[in-house]
C-alpha positions as CSV (number, residue, x, y, z in Angstrom):
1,X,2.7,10.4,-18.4
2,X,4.7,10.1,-14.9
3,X,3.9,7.2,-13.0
4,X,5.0,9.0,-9.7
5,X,1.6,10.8,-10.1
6,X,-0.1,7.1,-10.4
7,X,-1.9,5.5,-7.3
8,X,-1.2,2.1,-6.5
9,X,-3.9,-0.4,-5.0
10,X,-3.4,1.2,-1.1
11,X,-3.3,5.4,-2.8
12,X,0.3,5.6,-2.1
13,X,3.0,6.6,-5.3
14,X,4.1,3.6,-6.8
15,X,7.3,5.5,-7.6
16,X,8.7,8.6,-6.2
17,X,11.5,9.6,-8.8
18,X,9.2,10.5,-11.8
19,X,9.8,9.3,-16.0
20,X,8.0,9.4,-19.0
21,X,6.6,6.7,-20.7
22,X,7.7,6.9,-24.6
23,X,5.2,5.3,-26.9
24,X,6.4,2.7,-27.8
25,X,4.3,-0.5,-27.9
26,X,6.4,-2.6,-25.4
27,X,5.8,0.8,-23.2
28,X,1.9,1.4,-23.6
29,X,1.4,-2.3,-23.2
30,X,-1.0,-3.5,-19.7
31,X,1.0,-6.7,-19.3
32,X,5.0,-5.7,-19.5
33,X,4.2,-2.1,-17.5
34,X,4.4,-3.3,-14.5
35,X,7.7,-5.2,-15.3
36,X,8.9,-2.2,-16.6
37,X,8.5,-0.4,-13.3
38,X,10.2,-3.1,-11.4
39,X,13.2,-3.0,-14.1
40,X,13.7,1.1,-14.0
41,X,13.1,1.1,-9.7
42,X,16.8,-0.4,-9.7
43,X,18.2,2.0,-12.1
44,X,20.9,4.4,-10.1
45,X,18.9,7.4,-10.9
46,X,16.1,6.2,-8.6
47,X,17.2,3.7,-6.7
48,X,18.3,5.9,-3.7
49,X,14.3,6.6,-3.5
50,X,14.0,2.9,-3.6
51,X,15.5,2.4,-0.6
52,X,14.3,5.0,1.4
53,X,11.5,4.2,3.7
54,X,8.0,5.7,2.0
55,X,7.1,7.0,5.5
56,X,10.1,9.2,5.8
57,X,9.1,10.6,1.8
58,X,8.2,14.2,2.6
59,X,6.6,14.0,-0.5
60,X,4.3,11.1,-0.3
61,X,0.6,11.6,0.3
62,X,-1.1,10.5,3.5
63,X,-2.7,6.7,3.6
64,X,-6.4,7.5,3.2
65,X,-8.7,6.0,5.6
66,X,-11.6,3.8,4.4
67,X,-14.8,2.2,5.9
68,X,-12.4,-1.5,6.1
69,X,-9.0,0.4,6.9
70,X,-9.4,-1.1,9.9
71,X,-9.2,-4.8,8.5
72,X,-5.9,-3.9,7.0
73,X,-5.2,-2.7,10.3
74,X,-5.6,-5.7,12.3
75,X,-3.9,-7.8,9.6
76,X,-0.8,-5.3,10.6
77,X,-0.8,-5.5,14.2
78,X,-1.3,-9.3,13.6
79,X,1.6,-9.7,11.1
80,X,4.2,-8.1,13.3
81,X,3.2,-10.3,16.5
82,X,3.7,-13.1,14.3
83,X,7.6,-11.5,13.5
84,X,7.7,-11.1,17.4
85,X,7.0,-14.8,17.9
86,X,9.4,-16.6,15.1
87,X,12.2,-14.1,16.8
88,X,11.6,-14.8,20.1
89,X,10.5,-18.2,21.0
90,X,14.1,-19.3,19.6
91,X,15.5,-18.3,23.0
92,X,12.1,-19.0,24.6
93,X,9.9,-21.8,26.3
94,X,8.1,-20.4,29.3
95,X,5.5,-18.4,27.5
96,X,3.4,-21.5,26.6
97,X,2.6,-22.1,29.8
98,X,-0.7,-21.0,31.1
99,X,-0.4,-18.9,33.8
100,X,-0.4,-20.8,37.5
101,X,-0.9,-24.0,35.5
102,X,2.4,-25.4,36.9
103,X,2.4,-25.7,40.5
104,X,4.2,-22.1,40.8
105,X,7.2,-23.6,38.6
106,X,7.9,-20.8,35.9
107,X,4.2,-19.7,35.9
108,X,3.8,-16.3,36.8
109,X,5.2,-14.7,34.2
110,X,4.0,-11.4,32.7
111,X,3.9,-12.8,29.5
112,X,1.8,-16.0,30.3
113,X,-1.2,-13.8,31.1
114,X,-4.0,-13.6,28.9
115,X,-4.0,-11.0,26.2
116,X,-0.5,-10.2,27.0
117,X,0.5,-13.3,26.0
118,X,-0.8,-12.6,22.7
119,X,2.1,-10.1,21.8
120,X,4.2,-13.1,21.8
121,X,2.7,-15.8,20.2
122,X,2.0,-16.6,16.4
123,X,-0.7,-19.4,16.3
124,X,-3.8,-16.8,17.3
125,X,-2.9,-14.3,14.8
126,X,-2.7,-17.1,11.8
127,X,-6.3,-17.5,12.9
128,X,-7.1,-13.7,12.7
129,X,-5.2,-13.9,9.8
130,X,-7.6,-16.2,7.5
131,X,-10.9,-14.6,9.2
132,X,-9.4,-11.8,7.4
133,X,-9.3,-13.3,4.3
134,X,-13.1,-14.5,4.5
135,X,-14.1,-11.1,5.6
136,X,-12.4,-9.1,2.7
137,X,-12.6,-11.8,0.0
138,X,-16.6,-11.9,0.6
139,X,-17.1,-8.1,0.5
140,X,-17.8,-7.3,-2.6
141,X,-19.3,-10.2,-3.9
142,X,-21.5,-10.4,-1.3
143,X,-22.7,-6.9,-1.6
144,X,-23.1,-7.4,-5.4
145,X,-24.9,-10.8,-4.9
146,X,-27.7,-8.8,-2.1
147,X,-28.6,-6.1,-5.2
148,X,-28.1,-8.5,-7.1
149,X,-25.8,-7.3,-9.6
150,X,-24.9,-10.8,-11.5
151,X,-22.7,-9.6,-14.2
152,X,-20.8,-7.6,-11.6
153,X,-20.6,-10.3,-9.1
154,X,-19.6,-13.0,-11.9
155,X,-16.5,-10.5,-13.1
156,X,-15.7,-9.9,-9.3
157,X,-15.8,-14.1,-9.1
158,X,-13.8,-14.5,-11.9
159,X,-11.1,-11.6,-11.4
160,X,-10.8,-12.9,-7.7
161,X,-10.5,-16.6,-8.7
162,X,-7.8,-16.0,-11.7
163,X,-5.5,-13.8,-9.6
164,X,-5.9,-15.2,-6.4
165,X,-2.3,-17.6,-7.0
166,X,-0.5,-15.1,-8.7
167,X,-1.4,-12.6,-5.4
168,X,0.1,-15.2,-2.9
169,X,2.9,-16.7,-4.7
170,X,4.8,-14.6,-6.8
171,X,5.7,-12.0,-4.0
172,X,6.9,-15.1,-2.3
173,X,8.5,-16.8,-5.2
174,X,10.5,-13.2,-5.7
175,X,12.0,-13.2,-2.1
176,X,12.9,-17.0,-2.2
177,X,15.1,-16.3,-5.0
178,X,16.7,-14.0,-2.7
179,X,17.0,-16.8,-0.7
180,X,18.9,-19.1,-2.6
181,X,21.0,-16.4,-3.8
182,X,22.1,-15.9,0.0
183,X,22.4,-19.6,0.6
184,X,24.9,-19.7,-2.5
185,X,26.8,-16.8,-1.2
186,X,27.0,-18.0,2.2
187,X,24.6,-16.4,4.2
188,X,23.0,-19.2,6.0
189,X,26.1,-21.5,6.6
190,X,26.3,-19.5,10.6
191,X,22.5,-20.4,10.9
192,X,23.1,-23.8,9.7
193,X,26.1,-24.5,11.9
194,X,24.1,-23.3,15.0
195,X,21.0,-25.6,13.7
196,X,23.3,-28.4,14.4
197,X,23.5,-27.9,17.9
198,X,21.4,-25.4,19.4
199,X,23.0,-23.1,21.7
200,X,19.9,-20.9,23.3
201,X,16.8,-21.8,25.1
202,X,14.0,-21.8,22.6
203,X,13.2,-23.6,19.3
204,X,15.3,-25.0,17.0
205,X,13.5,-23.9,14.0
206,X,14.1,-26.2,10.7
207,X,16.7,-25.5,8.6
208,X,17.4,-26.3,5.2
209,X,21.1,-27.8,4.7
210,X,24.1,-25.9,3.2
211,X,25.1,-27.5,0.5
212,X,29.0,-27.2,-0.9
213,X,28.0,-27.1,-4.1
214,X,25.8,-24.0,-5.4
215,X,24.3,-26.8,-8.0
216,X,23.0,-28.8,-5.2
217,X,21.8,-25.9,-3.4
218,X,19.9,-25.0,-6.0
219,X,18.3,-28.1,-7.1
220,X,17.4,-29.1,-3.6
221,X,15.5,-25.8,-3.5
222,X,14.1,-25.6,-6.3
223,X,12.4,-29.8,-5.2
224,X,11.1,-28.1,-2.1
225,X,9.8,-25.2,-3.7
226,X,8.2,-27.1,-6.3
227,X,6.4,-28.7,-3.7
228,X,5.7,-25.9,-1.6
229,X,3.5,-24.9,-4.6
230,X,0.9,-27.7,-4.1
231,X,-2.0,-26.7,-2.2
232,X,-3.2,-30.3,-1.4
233,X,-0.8,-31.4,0.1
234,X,0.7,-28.1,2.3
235,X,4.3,-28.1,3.5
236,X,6.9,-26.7,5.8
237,X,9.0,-25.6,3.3
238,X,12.7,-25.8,4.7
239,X,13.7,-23.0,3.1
240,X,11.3,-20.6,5.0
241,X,8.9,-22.7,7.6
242,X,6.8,-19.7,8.5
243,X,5.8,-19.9,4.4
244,X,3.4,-23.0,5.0
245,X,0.2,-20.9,5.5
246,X,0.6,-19.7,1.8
247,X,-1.0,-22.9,0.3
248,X,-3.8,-23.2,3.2
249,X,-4.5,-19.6,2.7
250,X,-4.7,-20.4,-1.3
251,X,-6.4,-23.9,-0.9
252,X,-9.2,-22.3,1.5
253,X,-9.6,-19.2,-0.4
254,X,-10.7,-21.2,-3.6
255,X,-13.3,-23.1,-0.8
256,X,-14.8,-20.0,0.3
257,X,-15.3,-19.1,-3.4
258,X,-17.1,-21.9,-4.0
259,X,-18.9,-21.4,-1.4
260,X,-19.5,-17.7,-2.3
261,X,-20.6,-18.7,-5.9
262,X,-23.0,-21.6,-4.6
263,X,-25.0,-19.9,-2.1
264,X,-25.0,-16.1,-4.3
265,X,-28.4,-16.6,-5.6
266,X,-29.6,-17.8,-2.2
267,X,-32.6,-15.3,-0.3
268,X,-30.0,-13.7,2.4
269,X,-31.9,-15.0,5.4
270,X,-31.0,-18.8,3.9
271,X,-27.6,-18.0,3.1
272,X,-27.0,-16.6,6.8
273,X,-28.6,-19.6,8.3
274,X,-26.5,-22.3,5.4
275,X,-23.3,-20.3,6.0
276,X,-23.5,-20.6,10.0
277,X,-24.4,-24.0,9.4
278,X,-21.3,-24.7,7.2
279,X,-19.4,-22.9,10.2
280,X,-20.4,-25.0,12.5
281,X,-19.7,-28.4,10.1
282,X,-15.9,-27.2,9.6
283,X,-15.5,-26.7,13.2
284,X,-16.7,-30.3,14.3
285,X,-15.1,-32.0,11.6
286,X,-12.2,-30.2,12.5
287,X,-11.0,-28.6,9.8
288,X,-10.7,-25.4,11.4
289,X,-8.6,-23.4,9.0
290,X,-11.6,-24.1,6.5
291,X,-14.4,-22.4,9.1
292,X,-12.1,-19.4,9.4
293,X,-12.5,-18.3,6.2
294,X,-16.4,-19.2,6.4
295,X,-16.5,-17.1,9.6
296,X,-15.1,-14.5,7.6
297,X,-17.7,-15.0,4.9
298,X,-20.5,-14.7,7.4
299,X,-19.0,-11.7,9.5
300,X,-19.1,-9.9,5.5
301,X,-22.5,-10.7,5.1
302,X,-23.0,-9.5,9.1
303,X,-21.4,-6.0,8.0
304,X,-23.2,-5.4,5.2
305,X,-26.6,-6.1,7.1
306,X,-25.5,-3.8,9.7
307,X,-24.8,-0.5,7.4
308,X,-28.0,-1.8,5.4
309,X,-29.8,-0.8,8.6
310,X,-27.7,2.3,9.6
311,X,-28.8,3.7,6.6
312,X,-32.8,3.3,7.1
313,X,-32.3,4.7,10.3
314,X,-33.0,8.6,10.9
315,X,-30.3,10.3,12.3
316,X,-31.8,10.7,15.7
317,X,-32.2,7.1,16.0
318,X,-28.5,6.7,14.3
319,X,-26.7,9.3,16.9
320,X,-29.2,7.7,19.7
321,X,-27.7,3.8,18.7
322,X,-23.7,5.7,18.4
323,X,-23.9,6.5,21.6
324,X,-25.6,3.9,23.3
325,X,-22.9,3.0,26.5
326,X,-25.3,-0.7,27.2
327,X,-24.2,-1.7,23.2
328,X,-20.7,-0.9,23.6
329,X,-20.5,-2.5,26.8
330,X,-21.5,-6.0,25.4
331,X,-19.6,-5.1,22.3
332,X,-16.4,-5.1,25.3
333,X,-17.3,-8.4,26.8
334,X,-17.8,-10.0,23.6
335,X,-14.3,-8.7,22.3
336,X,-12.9,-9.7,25.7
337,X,-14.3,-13.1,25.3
338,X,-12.7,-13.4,22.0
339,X,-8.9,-12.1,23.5
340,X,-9.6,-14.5,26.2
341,X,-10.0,-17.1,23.8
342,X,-7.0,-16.5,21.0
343,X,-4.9,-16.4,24.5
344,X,-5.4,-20.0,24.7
345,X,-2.3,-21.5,26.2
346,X,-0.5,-24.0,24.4
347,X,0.8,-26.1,27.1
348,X,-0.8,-27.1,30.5
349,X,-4.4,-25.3,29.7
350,X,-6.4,-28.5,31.4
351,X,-4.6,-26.9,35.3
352,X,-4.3,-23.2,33.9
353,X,-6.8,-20.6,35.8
354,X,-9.4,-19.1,33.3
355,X,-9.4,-22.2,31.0
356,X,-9.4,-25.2,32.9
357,X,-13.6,-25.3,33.7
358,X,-13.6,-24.2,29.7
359,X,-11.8,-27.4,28.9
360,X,-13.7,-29.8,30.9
361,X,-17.0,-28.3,30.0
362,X,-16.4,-28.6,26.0
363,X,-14.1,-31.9,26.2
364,X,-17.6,-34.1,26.0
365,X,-18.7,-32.5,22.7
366,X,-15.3,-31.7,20.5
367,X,-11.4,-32.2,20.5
368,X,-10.6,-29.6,23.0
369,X,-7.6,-28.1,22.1
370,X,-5.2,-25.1,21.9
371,X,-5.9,-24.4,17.8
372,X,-9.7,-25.1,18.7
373,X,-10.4,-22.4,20.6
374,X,-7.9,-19.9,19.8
375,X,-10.1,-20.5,15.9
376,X,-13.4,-19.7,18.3
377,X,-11.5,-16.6,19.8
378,X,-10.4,-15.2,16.6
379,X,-14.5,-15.7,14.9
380,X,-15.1,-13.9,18.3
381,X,-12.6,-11.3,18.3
382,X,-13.6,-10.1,14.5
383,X,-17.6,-10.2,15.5
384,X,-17.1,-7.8,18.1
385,X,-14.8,-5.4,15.8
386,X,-17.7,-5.5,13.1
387,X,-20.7,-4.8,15.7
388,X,-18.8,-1.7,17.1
389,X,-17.0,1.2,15.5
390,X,-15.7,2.5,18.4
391,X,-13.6,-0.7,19.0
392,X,-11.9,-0.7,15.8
393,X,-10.2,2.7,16.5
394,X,-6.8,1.0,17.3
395,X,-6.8,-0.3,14.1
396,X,-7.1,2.8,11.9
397,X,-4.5,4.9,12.9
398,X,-1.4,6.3,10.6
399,X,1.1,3.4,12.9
400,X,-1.5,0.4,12.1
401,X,-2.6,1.1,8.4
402,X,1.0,1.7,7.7
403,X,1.8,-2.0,9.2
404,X,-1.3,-3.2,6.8
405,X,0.5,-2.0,3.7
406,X,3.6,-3.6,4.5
407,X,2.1,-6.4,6.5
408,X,2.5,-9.5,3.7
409,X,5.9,-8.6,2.3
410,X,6.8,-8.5,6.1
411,X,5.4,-12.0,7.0
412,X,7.7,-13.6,4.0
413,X,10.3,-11.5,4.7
414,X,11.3,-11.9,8.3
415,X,12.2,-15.3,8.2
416,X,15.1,-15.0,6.7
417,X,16.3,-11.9,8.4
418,X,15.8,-13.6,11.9
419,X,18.4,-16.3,10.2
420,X,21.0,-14.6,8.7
421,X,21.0,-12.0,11.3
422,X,18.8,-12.0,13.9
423,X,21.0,-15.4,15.9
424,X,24.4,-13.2,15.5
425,X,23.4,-10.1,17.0
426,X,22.1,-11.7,19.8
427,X,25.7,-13.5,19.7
428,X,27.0,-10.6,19.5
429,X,25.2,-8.8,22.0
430,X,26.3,-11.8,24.3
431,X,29.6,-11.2,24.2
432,X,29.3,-8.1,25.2
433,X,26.6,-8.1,27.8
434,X,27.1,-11.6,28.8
435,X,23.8,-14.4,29.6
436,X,24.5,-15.4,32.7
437,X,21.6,-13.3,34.3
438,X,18.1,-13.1,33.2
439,X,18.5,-9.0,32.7
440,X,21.7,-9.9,30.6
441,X,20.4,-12.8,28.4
442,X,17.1,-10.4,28.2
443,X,19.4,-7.5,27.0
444,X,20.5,-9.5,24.6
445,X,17.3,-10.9,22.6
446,X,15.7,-7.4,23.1
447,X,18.7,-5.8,21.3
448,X,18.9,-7.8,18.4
449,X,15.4,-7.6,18.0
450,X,15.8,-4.0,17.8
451,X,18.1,-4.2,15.1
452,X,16.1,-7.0,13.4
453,X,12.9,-4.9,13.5
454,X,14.1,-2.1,11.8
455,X,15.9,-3.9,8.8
456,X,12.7,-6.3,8.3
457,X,10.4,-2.9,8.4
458,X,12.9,-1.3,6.0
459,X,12.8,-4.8,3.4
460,X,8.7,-4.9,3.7
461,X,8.8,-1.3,3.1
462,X,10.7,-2.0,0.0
463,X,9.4,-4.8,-0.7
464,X,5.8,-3.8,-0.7
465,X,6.9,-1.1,-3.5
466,X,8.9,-3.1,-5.7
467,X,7.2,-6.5,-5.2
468,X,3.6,-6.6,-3.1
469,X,2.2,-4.0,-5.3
470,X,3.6,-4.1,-8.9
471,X,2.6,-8.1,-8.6
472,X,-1.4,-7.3,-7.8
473,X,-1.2,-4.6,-10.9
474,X,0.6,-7.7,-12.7
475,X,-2.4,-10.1,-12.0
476,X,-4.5,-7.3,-13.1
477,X,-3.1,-6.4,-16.3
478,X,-2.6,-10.3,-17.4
479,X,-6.3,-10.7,-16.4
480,X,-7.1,-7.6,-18.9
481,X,-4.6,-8.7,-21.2
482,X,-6.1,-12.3,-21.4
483,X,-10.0,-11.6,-21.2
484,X,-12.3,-12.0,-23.9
């Protein structure tokens, strides 16, 4: 059997240079197969397919489009703003202002202004990031729980539940190794040198030290990645900062499950009503990380209502609704309200136009803050995208499912790159461009982010064939494997 012919989780060839399986057990076996991939992907015979790019495979079928492609979409989009920020607010400081918050000092910038703003910062899309996660975690076993389908609901629980760690951590675990391999050879000792006294305008991001000794490189990283793994008590882990949503993202995902298998036998009118309540709980107890993923639950069970009713509806009434300009007009404000929201400066928002009356009108009932509201913008942001089809558009073209496929292995994978490379281009460009002008030092940072774009799509890329994707058919085959 080739496994070129073989879909993986997303439809697209797992492998593109084709072998037979022999039948051997070791070979036919669910668990090891997947290994087995990984091991023949670096071969020589097929490791020049490895490396190429899957969108430049001539051969490759299209991404299909599905009714939630446009989740995966928006979890593209998102991913790569988030590589925009980490690359660009290390030479950067004037984008967290709020635009004319300052008294005209270094506040009428392009890039403060509301929406735009959001291309270059990472907080809002963490946000849209574990709404997300509610939304597509809560699918299926919310769908299963309202025809009520309890076998299939308890499998979905338990598959979800069991795999859930080996899904966020072992891609991650894979490209730390990398890491430390790079530290030992290295890699990081220019990014640790600058660490030490930072030479460009933006933030000094934490770095781990470089240690003379690959032994005590390797045991401190291994301490901090032993602790990175605790989802009680989350870290910045040194070796990769941008890694410390992992455990939140695992920590609330096993919360929402809870919460999923509690309130499944619940009529759906008291489950709607207990989940908004829960919402609203999270939010003023402030653990807003926690609500997101409750949004998410309750934007699920929002979705499946809605094509509940599109599908009791006769098609003149359906066509009538589709076209109805007065729905997708309040479907704009709301999503407007939403951007307007997630755009949420991070400094000066109390004087900043467009947030200030916001601030002092909600400062009475709950901590108004930055994180608060961008959390409200994304819940916002994601209602509007499930109340109108025509909005999510954006997100279900070839560019943004495309960005969806390779949007985790790029999140753990362009932290490192903007280290060990991303600093010494712009160096680099520097020297040849100069900084002593705004259009120079621009012409620098936009240059090397150029360069570090395409090698961090070309990694995820990778990445996502060799890691992202044999790991979820590892979970699977271990859960198989395991079951009674």
């Amino acid at each position: 059997m080739s496994l070129a012919n073989r879909s993986s989780v997303d439809g697209a060839p797992l492998l593109h240079a084709e072998f037979e399986e022999k039948d051997s057990g070791a070979h036919t076996n669910p668990l090891w197969r997947p290994l087995e991939v990984f091991a023949r992907k670096f071969s020589p015979r097929p490791l020049m397919a490895t490396l190429k790019p899957s969108f430049l495979d001539r051969n490759a079928k299209p991404a299909k489009v599905h009714p939630t492609s446009w989740l995966d979409g928006i979890r593209g989009y998102a991913s790569f703003c988030v590589f925009i920020y980490h690359f660009q607010h290390m030479f950067h400081q004037k984008y967290l202002l709020g635009y004319g918050s300052n008294g005209g000092i270094d506040d009428y910038w392009l890039i403060q202004l509301p929406i735009i703003r959001l291309i270059f910062t990472g907080g809002p899309m963490v946000s849209i990031f574990w709404v997300l996660s509610g939304v597509s975690l809560s699918l299926k076993p919310i769908q299963l729980a309202r025809s009520q389908s309890w076998d299939k609901f308890f499998d979905t629980m338990f598959s979800s539940i069991f795999r859930r760690a080996l899904r966020l951590y072992m891609p991650v675990y894979l490209v730390q190794i990398c890491v430390i391999i790079a530290a030992c050879l290295g890699m990081y000792n220019h990014a640790y040198t600058l660490s030490k006294d930072w030479p460009f305008g933006g933030t000094n991001e934490v770095q781990f030290e470089v240690f003379s000794s690959s032994t005590e490189q390797i045991r401190d990283w291994a301490t901090v990645m032993w602790k990175f793994a605790n989802p009680f008590r989350p870290s910045r882990p040194k070796y990769d900062v941008h890694l410390w949503t992992i455990p939140l993202e695992f920590r609330n995902s096993i919360v929402l499950f809870a919460a999923l298998v509690g309130y499944a036998k619940l009529r759906p009118r008291i489950r709607v009503t207990l989940t908004a309540a829960l919402y609203a709980f999270c939010v003023f107890v402030e653990e807003g990380d926690v609500a997101l993923f409750i949004a998410g639950m309750g934007l699920a069970e929002y979705l499946l209502i809605r094509d509940e009713n599109a599908k009791q509806l006769p098609t003149a009434e359906k066509s009538s609704e589709t076209q109805s300009k007065r729905t997708k007009a309040i479907w704009a404000v709301v999503l407007y309200v939403g951007l307007h929201l997630l755009s949420w400066p991070a400094h000066k928002y109390e004087t900043s136009p467009g947030y200030m009356t916001i601030h002092k009108l909600a400062k009475p009932f709950f901590n108004s803050t930055e994180m608060t509201f961008q959390r409200m913008g994304a819940a916002i942001f994601l209602l509007a995208l499930c109340g109108s089809e025509w909005l999510r558009v954006p997100f279900q073209t070839p560019l943004a499912v495309y960005l969806g496929k390779i949007s985790f292995p790029l999140y753990i994978v362009h932290g490192p790159v903007n280290h060990i490379l991303g600093t010494s281009l712009v160096e680099f460009f520097w020297s040849c461009t100069g900084h002593e002008s705004l259009f120079t030092y621009e012409l620098g940072v936009i240059a090397s982010w150029v360069c570090c774009a395409i090698v961090v799509v070309w990694l995820a890329d990778i990445l996502m064939r060799t890691v992202d994707t044999p790991s979820v058919r590892f979970g699977r085959s271990l859960q198989n494997k395991w079951s009674c």
